[in-house]
C-alpha positions as a printed NumPy array, in Angstrom:
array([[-21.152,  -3.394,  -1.296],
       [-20.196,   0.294,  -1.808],
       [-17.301,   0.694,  -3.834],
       [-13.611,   0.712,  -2.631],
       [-10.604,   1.03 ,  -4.45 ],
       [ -7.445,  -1.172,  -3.678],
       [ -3.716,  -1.409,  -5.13 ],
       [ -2.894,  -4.811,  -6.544],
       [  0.403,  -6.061,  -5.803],
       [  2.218,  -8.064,  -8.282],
       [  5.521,  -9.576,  -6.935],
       [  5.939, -11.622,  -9.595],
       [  6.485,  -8.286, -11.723],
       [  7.937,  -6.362,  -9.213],
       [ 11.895,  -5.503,  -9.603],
       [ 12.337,  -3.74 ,  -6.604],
       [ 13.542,  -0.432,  -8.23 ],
       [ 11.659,   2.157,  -5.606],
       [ 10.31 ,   3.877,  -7.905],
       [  6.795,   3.946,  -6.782],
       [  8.586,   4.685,  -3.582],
       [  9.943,   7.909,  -4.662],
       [  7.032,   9.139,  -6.875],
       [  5.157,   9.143,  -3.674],
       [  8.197,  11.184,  -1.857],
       [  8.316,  13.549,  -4.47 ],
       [  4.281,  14.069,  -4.985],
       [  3.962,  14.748,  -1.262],
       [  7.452,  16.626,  -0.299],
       [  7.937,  14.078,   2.616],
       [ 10.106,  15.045,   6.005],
       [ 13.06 ,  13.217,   5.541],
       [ 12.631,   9.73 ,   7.584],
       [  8.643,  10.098,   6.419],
       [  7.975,   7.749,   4.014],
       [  4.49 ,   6.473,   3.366],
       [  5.647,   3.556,   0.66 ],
       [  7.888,   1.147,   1.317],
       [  9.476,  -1.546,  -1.152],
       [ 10.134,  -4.481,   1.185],
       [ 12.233,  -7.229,  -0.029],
       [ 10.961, -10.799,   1.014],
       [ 12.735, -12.853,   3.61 ],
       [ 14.045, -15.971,   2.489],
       [ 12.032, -18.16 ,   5.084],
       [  8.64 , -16.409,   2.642],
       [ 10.506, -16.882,  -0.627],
       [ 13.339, -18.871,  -0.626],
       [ 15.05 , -18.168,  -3.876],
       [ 17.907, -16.661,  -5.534],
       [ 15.91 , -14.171,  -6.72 ],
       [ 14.438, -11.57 ,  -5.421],
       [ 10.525, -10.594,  -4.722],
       [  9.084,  -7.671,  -3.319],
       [  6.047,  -6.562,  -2.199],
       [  5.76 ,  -2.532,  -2.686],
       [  3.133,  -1.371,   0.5  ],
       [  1.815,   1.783,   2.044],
       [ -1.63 ,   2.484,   3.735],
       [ -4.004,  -0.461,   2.917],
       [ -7.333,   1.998,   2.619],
       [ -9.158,  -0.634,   5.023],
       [-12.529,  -1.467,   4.707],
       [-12.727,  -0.987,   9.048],
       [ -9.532,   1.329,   9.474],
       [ -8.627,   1.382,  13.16 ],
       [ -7.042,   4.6  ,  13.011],
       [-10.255,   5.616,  12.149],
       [-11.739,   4.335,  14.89 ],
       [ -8.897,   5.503,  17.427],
       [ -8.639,   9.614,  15.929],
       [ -9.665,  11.343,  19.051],
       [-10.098,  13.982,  16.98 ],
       [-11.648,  12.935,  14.024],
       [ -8.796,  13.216,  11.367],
       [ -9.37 ,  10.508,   9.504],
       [-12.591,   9.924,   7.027],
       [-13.564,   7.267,   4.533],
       [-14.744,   8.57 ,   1.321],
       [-18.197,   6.986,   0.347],
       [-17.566,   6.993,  -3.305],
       [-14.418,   5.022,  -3.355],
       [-13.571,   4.041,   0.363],
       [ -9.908,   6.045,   0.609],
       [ -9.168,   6.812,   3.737],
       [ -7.893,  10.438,   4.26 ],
       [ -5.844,  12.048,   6.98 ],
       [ -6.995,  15.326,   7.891],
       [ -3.412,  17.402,   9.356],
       [ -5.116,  20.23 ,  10.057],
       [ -7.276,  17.844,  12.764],
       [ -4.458,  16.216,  13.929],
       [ -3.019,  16.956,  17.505],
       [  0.148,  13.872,  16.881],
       [ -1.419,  11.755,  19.809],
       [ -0.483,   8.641,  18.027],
       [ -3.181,   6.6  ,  19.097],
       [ -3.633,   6.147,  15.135],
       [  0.292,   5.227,  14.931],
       [ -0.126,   2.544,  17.763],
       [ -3.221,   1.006,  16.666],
       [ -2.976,   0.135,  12.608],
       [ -1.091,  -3.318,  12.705],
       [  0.59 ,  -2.475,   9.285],
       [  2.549,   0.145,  10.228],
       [  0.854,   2.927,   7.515],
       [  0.319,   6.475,   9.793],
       [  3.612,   7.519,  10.328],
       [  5.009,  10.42 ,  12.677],
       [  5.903,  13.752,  11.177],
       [  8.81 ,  15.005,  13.625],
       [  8.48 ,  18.349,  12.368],
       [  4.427,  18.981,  11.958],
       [  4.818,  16.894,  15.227],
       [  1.195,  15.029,  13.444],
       [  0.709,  11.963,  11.772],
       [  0.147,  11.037,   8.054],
       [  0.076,   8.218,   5.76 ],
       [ -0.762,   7.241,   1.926],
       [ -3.422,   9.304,   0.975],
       [ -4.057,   7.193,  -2.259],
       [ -3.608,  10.385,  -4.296],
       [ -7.731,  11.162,  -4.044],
       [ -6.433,  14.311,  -5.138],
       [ -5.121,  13.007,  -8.641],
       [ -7.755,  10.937,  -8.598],
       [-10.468,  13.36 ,  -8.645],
       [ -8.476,  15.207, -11.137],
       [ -9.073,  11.279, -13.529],
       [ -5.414,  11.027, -12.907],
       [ -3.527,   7.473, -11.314],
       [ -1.607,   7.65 ,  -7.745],
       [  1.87 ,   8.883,  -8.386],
       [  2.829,   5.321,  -7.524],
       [  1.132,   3.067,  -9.401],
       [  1.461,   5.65 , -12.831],
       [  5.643,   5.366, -12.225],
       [  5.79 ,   1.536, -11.94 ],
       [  7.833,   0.677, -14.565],
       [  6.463,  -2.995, -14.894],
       [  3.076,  -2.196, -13.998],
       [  3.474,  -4.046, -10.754],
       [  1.081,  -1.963,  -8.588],
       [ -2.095,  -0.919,  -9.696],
       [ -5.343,   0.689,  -8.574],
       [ -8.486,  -1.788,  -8.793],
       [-11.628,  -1.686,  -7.628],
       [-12.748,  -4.268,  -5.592],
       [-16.472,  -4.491,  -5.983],
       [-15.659,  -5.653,  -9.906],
       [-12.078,  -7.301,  -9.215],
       [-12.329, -11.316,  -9.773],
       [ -8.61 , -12.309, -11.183],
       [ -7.999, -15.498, -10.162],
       [ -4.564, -15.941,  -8.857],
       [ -4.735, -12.968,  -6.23 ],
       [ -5.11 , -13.515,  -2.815],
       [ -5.269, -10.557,   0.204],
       [ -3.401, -13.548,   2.452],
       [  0.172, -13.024,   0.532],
       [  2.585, -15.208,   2.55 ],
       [  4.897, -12.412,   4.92 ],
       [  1.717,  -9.825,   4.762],
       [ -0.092,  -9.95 ,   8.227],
       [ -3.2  , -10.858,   8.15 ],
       [ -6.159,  -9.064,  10.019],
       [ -9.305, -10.084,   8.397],
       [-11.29 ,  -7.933,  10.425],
       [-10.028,  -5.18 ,   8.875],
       [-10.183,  -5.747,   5.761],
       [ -7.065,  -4.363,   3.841],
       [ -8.12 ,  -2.914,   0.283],
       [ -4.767,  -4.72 ,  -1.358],
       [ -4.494,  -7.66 ,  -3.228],
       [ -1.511,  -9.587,  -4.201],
       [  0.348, -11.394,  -6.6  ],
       [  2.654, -13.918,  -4.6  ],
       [  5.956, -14.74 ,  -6.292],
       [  6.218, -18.028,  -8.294],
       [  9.546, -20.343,  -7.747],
       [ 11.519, -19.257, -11.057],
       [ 11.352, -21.818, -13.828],
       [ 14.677, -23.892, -14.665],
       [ 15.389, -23.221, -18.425],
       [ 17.784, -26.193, -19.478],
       [ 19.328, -25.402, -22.626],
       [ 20.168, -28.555, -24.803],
       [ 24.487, -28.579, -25.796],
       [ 25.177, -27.862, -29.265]])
């Protein structure tokens, strides 16, 4: 297997701050309304607790990207050395076919560029030995980059309860599902 690089999701750690979510809007100078990472908070029917879980996504960097396979144009590549998939704007002619087709939701529309773009998994900062802009803000090291030739933690799963699944595709994300908090009983003194 050639190697791919993935974010790892923790919800468990998660707080739901944004922060990834801004360190992305502030690397890239987004449109306002363009935003390639979104926090999303869980519904109850996935998590049905007081408490809160997230799950912090953007483009999944699939293993068989469909917007790949839709670009008329050829926009979109897949690096061979670590599987990102990059969106070439300067390509683009905002047909949305790419849009339409990726069942997560990760190109989005540009209203001014009138093109697409999505999570570009920093390649840039990575080539430079650098982390993505989101996963170095994380406060509680909630999202991270792994690679998924070597990754083996037990307790992951790429099925998270609430994230659709489309194993055809492959998503290069693993996740962390939330736990049911623990009852601490304190004994009266």
């Amino acid at each position: 297997m050639k190697k791919q690089i993935g974010f790892s999701i923790n919800a468990q750690r998660c707080i739901g701050c944004n922060t990834c979510a801004m360190a992305c809007k502030n690397q890239y100078h987004q449109e306002v309304g363009v935003v390639w990472r979104t926090v999303y908070p869980l519904s109850e029917a996935i998590y049905p607790h007081r408490e809160r879980a997230f799950y912090s996504l953007a483009c999944n960097h699939c293993e068989r990207p469909t917007c790949l396979e839709v670009c008329p144009v050829e926009a979109y590549t897949k690096r061979d050395k670590d599987g990102v998939v990059v969106h070439n704007q300067d390509k683009c002619i905002g047909c949305g076919n790419c849009i339409r087709s990726c069942p997560f939701g990760a190109p989005k529309f540009n209203p001014i560029l009138k093109r697409a773009e999505k999570c570009s998994f920093c390649w840039q900062r990575q080539d430079a030995g650098l982390k993505p802009a989101c996963v170095q803000a994380c406060p509680t090291e909630a999202l991270q980059l792994i690679d998924l030739t070597v990754f083996s933690e037990s307790g992951a799963t790429k099925n998270a309860p609430g994230f659709p699944n489309f194993p055809h595709l492959n998503p290069s994300v693993r996740f962390w599902a939330p736990r049911q908090p623990k009852v601490i009983r304190r004994e009266a003194t």
